[in-house]
N, C-alpha and C positions, 0 to 999 in steps of 0.2 A: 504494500500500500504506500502511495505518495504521502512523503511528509506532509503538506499541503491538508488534505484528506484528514488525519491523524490531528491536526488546526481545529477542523470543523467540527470535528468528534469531540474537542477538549473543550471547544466553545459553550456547546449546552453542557457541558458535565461542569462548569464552572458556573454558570448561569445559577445555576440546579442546585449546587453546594450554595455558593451567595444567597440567595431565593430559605433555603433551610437553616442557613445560620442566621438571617435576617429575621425569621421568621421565630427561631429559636430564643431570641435575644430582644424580642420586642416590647417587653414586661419592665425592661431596664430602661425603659425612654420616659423620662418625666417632662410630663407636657403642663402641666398643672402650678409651676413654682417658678416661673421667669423664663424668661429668655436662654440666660446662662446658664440655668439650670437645663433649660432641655439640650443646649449644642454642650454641655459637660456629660452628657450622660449617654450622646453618642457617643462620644470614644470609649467606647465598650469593644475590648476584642470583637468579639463575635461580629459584632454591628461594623466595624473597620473589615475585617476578612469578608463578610458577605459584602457590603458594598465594591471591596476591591474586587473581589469575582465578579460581580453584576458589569463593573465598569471595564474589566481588563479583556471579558470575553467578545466583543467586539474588538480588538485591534487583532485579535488571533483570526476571526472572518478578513478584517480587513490584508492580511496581512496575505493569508490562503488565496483571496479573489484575484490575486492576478495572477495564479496558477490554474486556477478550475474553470472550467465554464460558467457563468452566473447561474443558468437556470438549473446546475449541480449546488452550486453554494449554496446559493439560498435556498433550498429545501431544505438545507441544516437546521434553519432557524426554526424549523415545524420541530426537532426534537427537544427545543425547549420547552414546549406545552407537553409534550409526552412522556419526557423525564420529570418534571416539576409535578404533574399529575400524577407520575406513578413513586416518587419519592413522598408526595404528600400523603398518600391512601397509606402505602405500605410503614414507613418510617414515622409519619407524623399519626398517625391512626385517622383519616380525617374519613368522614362519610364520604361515597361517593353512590351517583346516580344513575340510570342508566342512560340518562342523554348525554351526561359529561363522558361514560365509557362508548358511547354512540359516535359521540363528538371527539376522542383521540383513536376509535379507530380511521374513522375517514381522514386525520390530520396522517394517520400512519401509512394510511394508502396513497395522500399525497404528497408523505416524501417518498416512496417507495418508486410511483409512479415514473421520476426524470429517468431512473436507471433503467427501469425494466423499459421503457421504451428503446433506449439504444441496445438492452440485451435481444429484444424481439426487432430489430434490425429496419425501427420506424425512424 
């Protein structure tokens, strides 16, 4: 597999982690006691590592795109609702429904969708 490829993959799994530590660490943000009190209470590890995931996984797309095809890369970005949806059910215990499982497979058929077309030689 192309380095480039390996970019795209690392992209949502950074997303994915940011997204669960953000999520894990959002009890620690005091919104209630000033100003300064709530930007003191971001620099929370966790709150710092998830946003730096959230922010970093974009330059690894950008960085991939001028190797791949666009309408290759950008199908990447569908594995962040598919990762993020299945880290939350499994990891976070969160409820899910069957339109939201409705609604990641269709996202899953169309990332699936750019490759199996040049595999079936359209």
């Amino acid at each position: 597999m192309r380095a480039e490829y390996l970019l795209l993959i690392l992209m949502p799994v950074l997303v994915t982690a940011g997204q669960l530590l953000l999520k894990k660490n959002t009890y620690k943000i005091v919104t209630d006691a000033g100003l300064i009190s709530f930007f003191h209470s971001l620099l929370v590890p966790g709150i710092i590592l998830g946003a730096a995931g959230v922010v970093c996984a974009p330059l690894l797309y950008i960085k991939a795109l001028g190797a791949v095809p666009l309408s290759e890369a950008f199908a990447f970005n569908s594995l962040n609702y598919i990762f993020v949806f299945l880290s939350g059910h499994f990891l976070l215990k969160e409820d899910v429904n069957a339109m939201q499982v409705a609604g990641v497979v269709l996202i899953s058929a169309g990332f699936l969708l750019p490759f199996a077309s040049g595999a079936l030689g359209a």
